[in-house]
N, C-alpha and C positions, 0 to 999 in steps of 0.2 A: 499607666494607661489612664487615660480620660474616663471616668466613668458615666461621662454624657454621651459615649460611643461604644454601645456595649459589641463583644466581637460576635463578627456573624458567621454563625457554625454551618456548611458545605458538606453532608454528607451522602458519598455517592454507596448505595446499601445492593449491595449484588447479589444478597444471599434472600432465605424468604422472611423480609420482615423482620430480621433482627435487631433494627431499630424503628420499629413501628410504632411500639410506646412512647418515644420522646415527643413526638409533635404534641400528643395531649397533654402529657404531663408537663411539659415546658411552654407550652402557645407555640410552639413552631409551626412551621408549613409544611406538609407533607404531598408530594407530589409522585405520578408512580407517571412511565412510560408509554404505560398500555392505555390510558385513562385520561387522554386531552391534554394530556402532556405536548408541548409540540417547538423542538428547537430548529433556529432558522440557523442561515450561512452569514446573516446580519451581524455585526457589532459595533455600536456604538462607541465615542470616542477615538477611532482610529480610523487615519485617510482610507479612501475606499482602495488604490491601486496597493497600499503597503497590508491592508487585511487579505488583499485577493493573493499576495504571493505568500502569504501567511497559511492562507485557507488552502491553497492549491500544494505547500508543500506539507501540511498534513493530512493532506486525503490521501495523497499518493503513497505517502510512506508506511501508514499505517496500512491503505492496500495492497502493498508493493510492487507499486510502478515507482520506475524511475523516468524512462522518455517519457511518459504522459504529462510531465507537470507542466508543461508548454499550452501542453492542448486544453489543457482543464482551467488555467490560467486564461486561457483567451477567450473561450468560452461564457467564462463568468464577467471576465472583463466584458465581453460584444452584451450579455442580457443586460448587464445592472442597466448599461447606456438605452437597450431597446424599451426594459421595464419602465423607464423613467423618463419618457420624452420630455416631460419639460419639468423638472427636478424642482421641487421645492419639499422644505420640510426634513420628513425621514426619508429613505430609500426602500426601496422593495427589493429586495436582494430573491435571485433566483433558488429553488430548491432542489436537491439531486434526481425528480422526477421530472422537471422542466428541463434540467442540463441534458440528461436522458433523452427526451424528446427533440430536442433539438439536433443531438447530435447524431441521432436516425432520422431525420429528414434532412438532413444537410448530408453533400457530398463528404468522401471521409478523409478529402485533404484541403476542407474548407477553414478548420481552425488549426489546422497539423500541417509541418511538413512532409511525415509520410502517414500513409494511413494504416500499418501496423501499432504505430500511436493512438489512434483512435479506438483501431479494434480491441485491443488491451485495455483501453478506458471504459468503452463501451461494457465490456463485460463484468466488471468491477459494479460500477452503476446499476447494472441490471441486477446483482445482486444481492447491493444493499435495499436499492429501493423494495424491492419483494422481499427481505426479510425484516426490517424497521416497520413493517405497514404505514401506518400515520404520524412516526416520531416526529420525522425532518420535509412533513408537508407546511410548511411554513412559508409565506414571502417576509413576514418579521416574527421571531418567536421570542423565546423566554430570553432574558439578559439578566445574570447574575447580579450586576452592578441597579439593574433599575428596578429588577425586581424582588431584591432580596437587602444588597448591601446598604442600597440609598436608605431604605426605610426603617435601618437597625435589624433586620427578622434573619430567622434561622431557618435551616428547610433540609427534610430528608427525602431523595431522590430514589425511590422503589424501583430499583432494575434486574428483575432477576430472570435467567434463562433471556439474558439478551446474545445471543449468535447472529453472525460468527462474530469470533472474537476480535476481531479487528472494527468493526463496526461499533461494539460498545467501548474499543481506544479511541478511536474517535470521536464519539459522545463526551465521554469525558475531558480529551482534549479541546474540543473548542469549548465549553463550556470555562475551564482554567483556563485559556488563549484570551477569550472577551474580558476576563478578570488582566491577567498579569499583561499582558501586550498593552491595553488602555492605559492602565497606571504607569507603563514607563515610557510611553507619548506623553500624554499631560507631565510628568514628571511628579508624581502621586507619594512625593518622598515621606515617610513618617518615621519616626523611632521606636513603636510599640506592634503588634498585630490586632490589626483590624476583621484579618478572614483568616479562617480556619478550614479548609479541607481534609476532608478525609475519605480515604479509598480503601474500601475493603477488596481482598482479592486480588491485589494488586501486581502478583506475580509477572503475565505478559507485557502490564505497562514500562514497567522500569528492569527491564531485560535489556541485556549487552545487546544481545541478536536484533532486538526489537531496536534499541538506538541507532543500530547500526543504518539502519533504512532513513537515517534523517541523516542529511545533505552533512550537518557539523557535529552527529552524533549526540544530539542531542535532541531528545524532544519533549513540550512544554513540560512534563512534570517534572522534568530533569531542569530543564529553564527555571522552574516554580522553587525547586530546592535551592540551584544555586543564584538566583539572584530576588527572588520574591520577599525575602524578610526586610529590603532597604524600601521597597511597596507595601510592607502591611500583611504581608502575605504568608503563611504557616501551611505546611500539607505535614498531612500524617499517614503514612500507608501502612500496611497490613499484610506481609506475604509468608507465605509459610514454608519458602526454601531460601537459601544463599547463595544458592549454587551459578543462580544465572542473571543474580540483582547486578545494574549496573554500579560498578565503582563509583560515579561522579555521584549516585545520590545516597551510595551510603557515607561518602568522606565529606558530603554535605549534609547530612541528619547530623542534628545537632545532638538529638535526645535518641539513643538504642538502648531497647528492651527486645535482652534475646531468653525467648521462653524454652524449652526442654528439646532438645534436635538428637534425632539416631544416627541422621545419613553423615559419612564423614568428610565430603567435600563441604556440607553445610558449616560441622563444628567447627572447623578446618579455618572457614573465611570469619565464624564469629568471632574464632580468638584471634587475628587479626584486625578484625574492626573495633572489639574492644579491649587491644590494646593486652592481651593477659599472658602473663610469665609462662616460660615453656612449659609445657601441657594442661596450662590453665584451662584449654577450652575444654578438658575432659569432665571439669565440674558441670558443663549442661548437662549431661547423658545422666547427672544424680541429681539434677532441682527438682522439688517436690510438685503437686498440684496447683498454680496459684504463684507459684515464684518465676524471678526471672532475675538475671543479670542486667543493670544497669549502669551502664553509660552517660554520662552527660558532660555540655562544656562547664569548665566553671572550677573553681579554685582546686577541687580532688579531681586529680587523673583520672584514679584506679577505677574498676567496677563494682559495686558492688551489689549483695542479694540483694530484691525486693519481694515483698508480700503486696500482692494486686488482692484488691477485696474482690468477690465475687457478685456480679451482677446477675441476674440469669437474663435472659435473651426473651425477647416479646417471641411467645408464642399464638398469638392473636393475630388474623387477619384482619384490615382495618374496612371498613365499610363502604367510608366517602373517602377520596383523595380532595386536595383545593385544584385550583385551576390556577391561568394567570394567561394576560392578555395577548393574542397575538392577531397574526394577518393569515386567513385561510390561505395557502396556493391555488394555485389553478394549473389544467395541463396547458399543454401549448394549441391546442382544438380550440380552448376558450379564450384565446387572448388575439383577436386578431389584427394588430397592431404592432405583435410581436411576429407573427408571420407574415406581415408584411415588407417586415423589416428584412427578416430571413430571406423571402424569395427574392429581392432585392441584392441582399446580399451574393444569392447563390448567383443570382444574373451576371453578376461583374467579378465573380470567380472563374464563370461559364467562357470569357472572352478567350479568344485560343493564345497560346501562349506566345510571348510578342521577345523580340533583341532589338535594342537600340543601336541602330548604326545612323551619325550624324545628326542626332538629334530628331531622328525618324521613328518610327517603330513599326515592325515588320513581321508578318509571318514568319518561321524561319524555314531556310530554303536549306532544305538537305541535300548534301551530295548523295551518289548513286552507293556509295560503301556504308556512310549512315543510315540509309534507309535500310540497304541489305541488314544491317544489322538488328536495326530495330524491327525487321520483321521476321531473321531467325528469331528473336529475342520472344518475340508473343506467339511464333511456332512451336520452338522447344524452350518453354518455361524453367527455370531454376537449371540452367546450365550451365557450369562456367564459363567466362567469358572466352576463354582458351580454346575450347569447345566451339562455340558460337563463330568465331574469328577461323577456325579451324575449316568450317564449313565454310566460309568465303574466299579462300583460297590461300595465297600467298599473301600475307601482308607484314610491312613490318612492325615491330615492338614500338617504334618512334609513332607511327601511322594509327594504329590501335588506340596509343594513348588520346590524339589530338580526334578520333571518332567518337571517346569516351568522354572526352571532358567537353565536345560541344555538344553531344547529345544531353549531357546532364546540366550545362547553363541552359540549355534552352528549356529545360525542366519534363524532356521526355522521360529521361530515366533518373534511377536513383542506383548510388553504387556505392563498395562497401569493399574494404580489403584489408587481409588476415593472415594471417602465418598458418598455415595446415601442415602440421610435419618439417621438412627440411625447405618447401618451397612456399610462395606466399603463391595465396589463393585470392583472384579478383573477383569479384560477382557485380552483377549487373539485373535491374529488373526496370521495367516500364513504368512509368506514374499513371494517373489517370489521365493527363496531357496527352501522354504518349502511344496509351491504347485509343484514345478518338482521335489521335492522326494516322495512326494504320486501319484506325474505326474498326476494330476489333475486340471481344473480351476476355476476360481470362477464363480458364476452365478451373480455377480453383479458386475457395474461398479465401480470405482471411487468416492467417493466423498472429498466435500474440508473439511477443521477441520480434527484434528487429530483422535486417536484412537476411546477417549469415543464419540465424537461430532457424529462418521459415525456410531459409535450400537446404539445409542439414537438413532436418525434418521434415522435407518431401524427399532429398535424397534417400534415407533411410526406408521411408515409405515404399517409393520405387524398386532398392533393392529387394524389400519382403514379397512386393507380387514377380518381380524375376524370379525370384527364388519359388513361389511357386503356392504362396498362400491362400488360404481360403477369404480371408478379409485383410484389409490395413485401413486404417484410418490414423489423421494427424488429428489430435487433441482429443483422442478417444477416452470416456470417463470411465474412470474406476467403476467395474461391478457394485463396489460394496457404496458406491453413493460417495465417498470423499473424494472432490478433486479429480483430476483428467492427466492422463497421461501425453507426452508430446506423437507420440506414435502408438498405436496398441495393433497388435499384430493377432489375428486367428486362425490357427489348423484344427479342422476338426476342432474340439470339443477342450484344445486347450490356449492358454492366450499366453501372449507375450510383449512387455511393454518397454518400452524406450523412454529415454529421457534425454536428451540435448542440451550438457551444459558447455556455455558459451563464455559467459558473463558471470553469471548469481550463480552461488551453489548453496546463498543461505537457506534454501527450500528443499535441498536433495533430500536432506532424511526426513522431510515431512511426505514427500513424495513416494519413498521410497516404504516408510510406515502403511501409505494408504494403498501401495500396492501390493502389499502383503496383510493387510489389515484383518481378512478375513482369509483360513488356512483352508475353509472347506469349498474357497475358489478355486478352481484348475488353473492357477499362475504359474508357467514353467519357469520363466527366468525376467529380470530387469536387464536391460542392458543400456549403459551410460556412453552414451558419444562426448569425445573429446576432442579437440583440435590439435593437444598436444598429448605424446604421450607420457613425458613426467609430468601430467597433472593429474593421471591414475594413480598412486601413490597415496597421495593427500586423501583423495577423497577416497579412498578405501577404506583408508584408517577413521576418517572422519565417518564413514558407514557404521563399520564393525563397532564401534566406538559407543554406537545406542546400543544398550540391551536389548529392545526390543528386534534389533536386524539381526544380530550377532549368529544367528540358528538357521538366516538366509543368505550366510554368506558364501555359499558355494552353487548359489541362486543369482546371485549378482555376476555379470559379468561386464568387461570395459572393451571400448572397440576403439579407434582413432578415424577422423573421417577420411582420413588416405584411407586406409584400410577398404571404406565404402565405396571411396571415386574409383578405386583400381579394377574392383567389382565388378560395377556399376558401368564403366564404362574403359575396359581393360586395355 
């Protein structure tokens, strides 16, 4: 390594302070979150349209949406252009309190094809921006590259008691994104490391489950391990289990140090990662204070012990943090040039919805069957279309299709079809097109999931008040404060809550944790809707399977949605 290029150390510190001493004792920069700290959605060196599907598929995945990356994508694509009418220079890149506002004064299928996209975006947004308070009010904020690496300097990043935990994967993630994405645009190729990262705590970042929410199972620090060293680029993470590290970044760490582990799915993965002769990995469960098994590439295989000297840990709160320069944001109330733009925009969304015939373009002219339908359709909301067609009388299977598929070019409706049991189930619902041509509105709000996820879930809903309940609500929240359930049901004085899986079930046992979270809530039972019923199986086991459910298992129950429609409407 050059020594006119000294490496510049990236340390993201998540605990309180435990690297607080370094900035003074080495001249580093020490910067904390709470304290004028402020990163933007900006980065330098990479085209603007290849950061925005950069940026858009790690907001989403780290929140987990999937349909939203479209709307969050266009979004930021329509501001950069409004921020900037006449572009010189740097960019003013939007912040997730500006994205927020705009997408509550815009219609919700102004930047979406449907507006269950939005509404899942929406709430996501509203979250982080109330709990980051001033991190990401930024129209340009800190850049790693200009304001650390360019100038040789080091810097420790104070983050502790940042929640939820998806909002500081995100911090972290764009912060490595501005570093490793620029370098492999420029083509930033070296032979030596120039930046060093380090992440304490690092457990949720480089999780299997956690990857899994990115489009190629991969996300940047997985990026960072395996392609970052041909850029200069080193991370070094910190986690204190094995159980749930992703493979691709531990067969890409060059260098493991595995310290003393009890749990034996833990030991289990160390002695396959470093490689140790049958029941080698039992030697963790006897390394002393200070030691550890080490790994590395390089001419010896094998592992062997090492003595780590003991540092102790800055028990000192630091006084001053540094700063570093950016662009305050503004809401969208301050900027009116950008609401200009918007109400503009919403005007030539507003136009009613048009079909080209001969190079014309026309209102469209429904027949007497289409409209009957689309105004059972805003009558009896979330009915199968089977249902809906049922009440028009006689029609046939051929006739239905060709009522559904020009109600949906003409962009009245939106539709959706799924296997329920032995028969396929069609669903059908109105866009916003299609409620200001019967000029009508809906009696229900929003919810998040797409089409089947919101009838499942008012289906359910509707069977708990037939049946005879005191309350139902769809996306009713947990008593104990975590998260919301898709249904929550009340009798009297005890509750009962639903869940709707569709699609994801990577979130069942977190849901199913925060429904039972607190013992001394009257929860009588969970009950899991399915579409199919061999995919109760799986996820029973995948329940029972946490410790912490395993005692609620005769509290879980599984229903199938035939089960419901048969109910519901026998």
């Amino acid at each position: 390594m050059s020594l006119s290029r000294p490496i510049s150390v990236i340390v993201f510190d998540r605990k309180a302070n435990d690297y607080a001493d370094l900035p003074a004792r080495l001249g580093w920069r020490h910067y904390c979150i709470y304290n004028l700290f402020r990163l933007g959605l900006d980065a330098d060196g990479i085209p603007t349209d290849v950061w925005i599907n950069l940026l858009a598929t790690i907001f989403c995945a780290r929140a987990g949406l999937k349909a939203a990356w479209v709307t969050f994508a266009n979004v930021v694509r329509w501001l950069v252009t409004a921020l900037n009418p006449d572009a010189s220079g740097f960019l003013l890149w939007p912040d997730l309190q500006l994205i927020l506002d705009v997408l509550k004064a815009a219609p919700d299928t102004l930047f979406s094809s449907k507006r269950d996209y939005t509404a899942s975006l929406l709430q996501q947004l509203e979250g982080i921006t109330r709990a980051s308070g001033e991190l990401f009010r930024a129209f340009r904020g800190f850049q790693a590259e200009r304001d650390i690496i360019a100038p040789g300097q080091s810097v420790v990043i104070s983050m502790p008691n940042m929640f939820p935990s998806w909002a500081r994967q995100f911090f972290v993630d764009i912060i490595l994104a501005q570093i490793l994405y620029s370098r492999m645009h420029r083509s930033h190729r070296v032979d030596s490391t120039e930046v060093l990262v380090v992440i304490e705590e690092a457990d949720p970042d480089i999780s299997s489950e956690a990857e899994q929410m990115f489009p190629d199972r991969m996300c940047p620090i997985s990026e960072a391990f395996k392609k970052g060293r041909e850029f200069g680029i080193s991370v070094c993470v910190s986690i204190s289990s094995l159980r749930s590290a992703s493979r691709l970044v531990l067969s890409n760490a060059t260098d493991h140090f595995m310290f003393r582990m009890t749990d034996s799915q833990s030991v289990y993965e160390a002695g396959r990662t470093l490689m140790l002769p049958p029941k080698g990995e039992l030697r963790l469960n006897s390394v002393q204070p200070g030691e550890c098994l080490v790994r590395q590439i390089g001419p010896w295989p094998h592992a062997t012990v090492a003595k780590v000297d003991y540092m102790p840990p800055c028990r000192q709160r630091p006084q001053e943090y540094d700063t570093h320069p950016y662009v305050p944001s503004k809401r969208l109330r301050e900027l009116p040039h950008v609401q200009e733009a918007l109400a503009q925009k919403i005007a030539e969304s507003r136009k009613p919805a048009l079909i080209r015939t001969h190079g014309r373009t026309v209102t469209p002219q429904l027949t007497s069957n289409e409209r009957a339908l689309l105004g059972h359709m805003t009558l009896h909301e979330y009915e199968p279309v089977r249902l809906l067609f049922r009440r028009m009388g006689e029609i046939s299977p051929s006739t239905q299709k060709k009522i559904l598929n020009r109600l949906a070019r003409a962009g009245l409706i939106e539709t959706a079809q799924t296997r329920a049991g032995k028969s396929v189930l069609r669903l059908a619902y109105p866009t916003k097109d299609g409620w200001e041509y019967v000029k009508a509105r809906s009696k229900f709000r929003p919810l998040r999931g797409g089409l089947v996820h919101t009838h499942v879930c008012r289906w359910k809903q509707a069977l708990d008040i037939k049946r005879g309940c005191d309350e139902s609500r769809c996306e009713f929240p947990y008593p104990n404060g975590h998260g919301s359930s898709d249904v929550g049901t009340r009798i009297g004085d005890t509750l009962y809550f639903t869940e709707v899986v569709i699609e994801c079930t990577k979130n069942l046992r977190q849901h199913a944790r925060d429904c039972f979270a607190d013992t001394a809530l009257n929860v009588q039972t969970l009950t899991i809707v399915t579409l199919l019923k061999s995919q109760q199986d799986k996820l029973h086991r995948q329940l029972i399977s946490d410790p912490e459910l395993v005692r609620f298992a005769d509290r879980i129950v599984f229903v199938t949605v035939d089960q419901i429609l048969k109910e519901l409407w026998p």
